[in-house]
C-alpha positions in Angstrom: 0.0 0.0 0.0 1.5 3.7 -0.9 1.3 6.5 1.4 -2.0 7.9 -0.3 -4.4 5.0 0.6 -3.6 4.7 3.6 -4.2 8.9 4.9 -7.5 8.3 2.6 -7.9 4.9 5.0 -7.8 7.7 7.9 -10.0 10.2 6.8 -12.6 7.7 6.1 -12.1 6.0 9.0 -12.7 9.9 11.2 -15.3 10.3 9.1 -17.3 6.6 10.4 -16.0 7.2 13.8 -18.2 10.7 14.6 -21.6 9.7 16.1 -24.2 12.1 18.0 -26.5 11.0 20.5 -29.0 11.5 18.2 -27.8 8.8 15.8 -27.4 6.3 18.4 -31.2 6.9 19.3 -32.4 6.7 16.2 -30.6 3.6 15.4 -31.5 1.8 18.8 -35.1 2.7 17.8 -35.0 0.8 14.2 -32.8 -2.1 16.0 -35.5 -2.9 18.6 -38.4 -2.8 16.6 -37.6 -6.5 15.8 -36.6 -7.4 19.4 -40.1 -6.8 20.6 -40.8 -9.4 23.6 -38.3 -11.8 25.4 -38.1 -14.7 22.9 -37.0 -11.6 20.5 -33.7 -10.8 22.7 -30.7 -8.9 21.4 -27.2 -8.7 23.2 -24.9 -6.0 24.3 -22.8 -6.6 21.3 -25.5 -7.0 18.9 -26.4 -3.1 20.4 -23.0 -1.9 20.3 -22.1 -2.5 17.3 -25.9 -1.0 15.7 -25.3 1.9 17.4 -21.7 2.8 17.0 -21.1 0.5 13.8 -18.2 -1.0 14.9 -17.6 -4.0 16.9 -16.5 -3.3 20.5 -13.4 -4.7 20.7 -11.8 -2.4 18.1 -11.8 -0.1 21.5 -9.8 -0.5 24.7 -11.5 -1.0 27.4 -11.8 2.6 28.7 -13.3 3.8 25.1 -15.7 1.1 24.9 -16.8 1.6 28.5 -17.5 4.7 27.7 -19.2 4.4 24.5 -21.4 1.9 26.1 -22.2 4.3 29.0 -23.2 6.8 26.3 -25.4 4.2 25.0 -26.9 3.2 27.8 -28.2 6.4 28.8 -30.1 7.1 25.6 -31.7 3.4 26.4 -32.6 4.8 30.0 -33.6 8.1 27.8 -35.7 6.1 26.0 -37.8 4.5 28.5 -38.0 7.6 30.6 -40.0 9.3 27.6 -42.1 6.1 26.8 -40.6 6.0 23.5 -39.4 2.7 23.6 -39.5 0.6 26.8 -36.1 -1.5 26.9 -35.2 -3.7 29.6 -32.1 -6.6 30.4 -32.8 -9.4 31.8 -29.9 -12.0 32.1 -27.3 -10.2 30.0 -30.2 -9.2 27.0 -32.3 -6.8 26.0 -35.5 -6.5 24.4 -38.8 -4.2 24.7 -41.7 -5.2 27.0 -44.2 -7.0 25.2 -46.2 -9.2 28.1 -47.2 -8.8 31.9 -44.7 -11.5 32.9 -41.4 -9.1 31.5 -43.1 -6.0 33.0 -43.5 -8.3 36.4 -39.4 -9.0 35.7 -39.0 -5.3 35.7 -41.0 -4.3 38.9 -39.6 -7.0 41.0 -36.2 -5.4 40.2 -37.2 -2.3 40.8 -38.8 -3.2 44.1 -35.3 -5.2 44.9 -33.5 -1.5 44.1 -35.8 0.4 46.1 -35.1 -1.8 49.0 -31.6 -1.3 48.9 -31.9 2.2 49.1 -33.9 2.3 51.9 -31.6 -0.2 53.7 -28.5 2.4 52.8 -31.0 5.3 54.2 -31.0 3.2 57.5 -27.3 2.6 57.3 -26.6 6.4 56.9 -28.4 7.4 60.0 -27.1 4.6 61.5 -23.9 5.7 60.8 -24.6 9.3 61.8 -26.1 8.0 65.3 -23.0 6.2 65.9 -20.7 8.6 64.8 -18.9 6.3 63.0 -17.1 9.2 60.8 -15.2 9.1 63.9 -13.5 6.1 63.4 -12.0 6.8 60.4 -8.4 7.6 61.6 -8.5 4.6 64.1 -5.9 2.0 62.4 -7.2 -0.9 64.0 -10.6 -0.1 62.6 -9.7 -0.1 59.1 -8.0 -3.5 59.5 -11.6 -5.3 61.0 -12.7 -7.4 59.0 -15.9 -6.3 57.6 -19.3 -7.4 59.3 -21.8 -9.6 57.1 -24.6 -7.3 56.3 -28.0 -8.8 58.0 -31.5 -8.7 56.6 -32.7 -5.8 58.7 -36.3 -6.4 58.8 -39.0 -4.4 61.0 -40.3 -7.2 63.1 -36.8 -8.5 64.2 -35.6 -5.2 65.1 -35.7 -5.3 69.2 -36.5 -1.2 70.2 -35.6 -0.1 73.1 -38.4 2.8 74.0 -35.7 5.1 75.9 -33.8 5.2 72.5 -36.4 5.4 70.4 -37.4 8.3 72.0 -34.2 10.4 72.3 -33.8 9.2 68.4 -37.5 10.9 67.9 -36.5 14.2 69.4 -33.6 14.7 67.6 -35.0 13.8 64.2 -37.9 15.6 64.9 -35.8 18.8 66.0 -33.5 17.9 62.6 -36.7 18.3 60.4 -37.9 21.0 61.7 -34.4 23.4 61.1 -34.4 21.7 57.8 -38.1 23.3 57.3 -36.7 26.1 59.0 -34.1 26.8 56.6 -36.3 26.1 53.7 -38.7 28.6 53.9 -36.7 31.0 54.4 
C-alpha cells in the first residue's frame, strides 16, 4: 500500500467514527423494533455494534466503557420518555411485550428500592453512631468487615428510651431543615 491510501484509510475511518446521540437513538429505535418481547432478545454486542457500527473490541476497554455508558443512557432516555421501553434481563435486551417481562421489571425495581432504603437506615445509623469518627483509628480499618444482615421491622428489638431520644432529635433535625427552607 502507498502513502495515499492509507491517509485516505484515515479520513474515512474519522469520518465513520463521529456519532451524536442523536444517531445512536435513532438507530437503537429501528434495531429494537424487531426485538419486541423476550423470545426476540438482542445482546450487548449486537447493540453496540448497531449503534456505534463497529464491533466493541476495536476499542480499549476505557473507550468502549464509555461508549457503552453513552449508550446506555439514551436506552434509559428512552424508556423515561415512553418512546421505547427496553429492559435486560440476564445479560439481554429486548422491549416489554407481556405482563410476565413487566412483572421482571417491577420485581427489580422493588429489589432497588429496597436497597436504598436499607442504605438510608445505614446512613443514619452511621450518623447516630458517629462512625465518621472512626475513620483515623488503624485498628478499625484492618476489622474485617461485618456480614450485612437482613434488617427487617419485626426482628428489630426497640428499646423505647432510644427510640425516644432518636425521635427528638429527628424531629428537632426536620424541623431546622423546614426552618431553613422557607426562608
Amino acid at each position: 500500500m502507498n502513502k495515499l491510501e492509507t491517509k485516505q484509510k484515515k479520513k474515512e475511518k474519522k469520518k465513520e467514527s463521529r456519532i451524536t446521540k442523536a444517531l445512536i437513538r435513532e438507530r437503537l429505535l429501528k434495531h429494537f423494533k424487531n426485538h419486541i418481547g423476550e423470545q426476540n432478545k438482542t445482546t450487548q454486542e449486537e447493540i453496540f455494534q448497531i449503534s456505534t457500527g463497529f464491533n466493541s473490541l476495536e476499542f480499549d476497554g476505557f473507550k468502549r466503557f464509555y461508549i457503552w455508558e453513552t449508550i446506555n443512557k439514551e436506552i434509559k432516555k428512552l424508556r423515561k420518555e415512553n418512546k421505547c421501553f427496553i429492559i435486560k434481563k440476564k445479560g439481554s435486551f429486548f422491549v416489554l411485550k407481556e405482563q410476565n417481562e413487566a412483572d421482571y421489571y417491577k420485581n427489580t425495581c422493588d429489589r432497588a428500592i429496597i436497597g436504598m432504603k436499607k442504605a438510608k437506615l445505614r446512613a443514619d445509623i452511621w450518623v447516630e453512631d458517629e462512625s465518621w469518627k472512626k475513620l483515623g483509628d488503624e485498628t478499625y480499618l484492618n476489622e474485617e468487615p461485618k456480614e450485612e444482615k437482613e434488617i427487617n421491622d419485626n426482628d428489630r428489638i426497640i428499646d423505647i428510651n432510644q427510640l425516644n431520644e432518636k425521635a427528638k432529635t429527628k424531629i428537632i433535625r426536620l424541623f431546622k431543615e423546614d426552618e431553613t427552607n422557607n426562608k
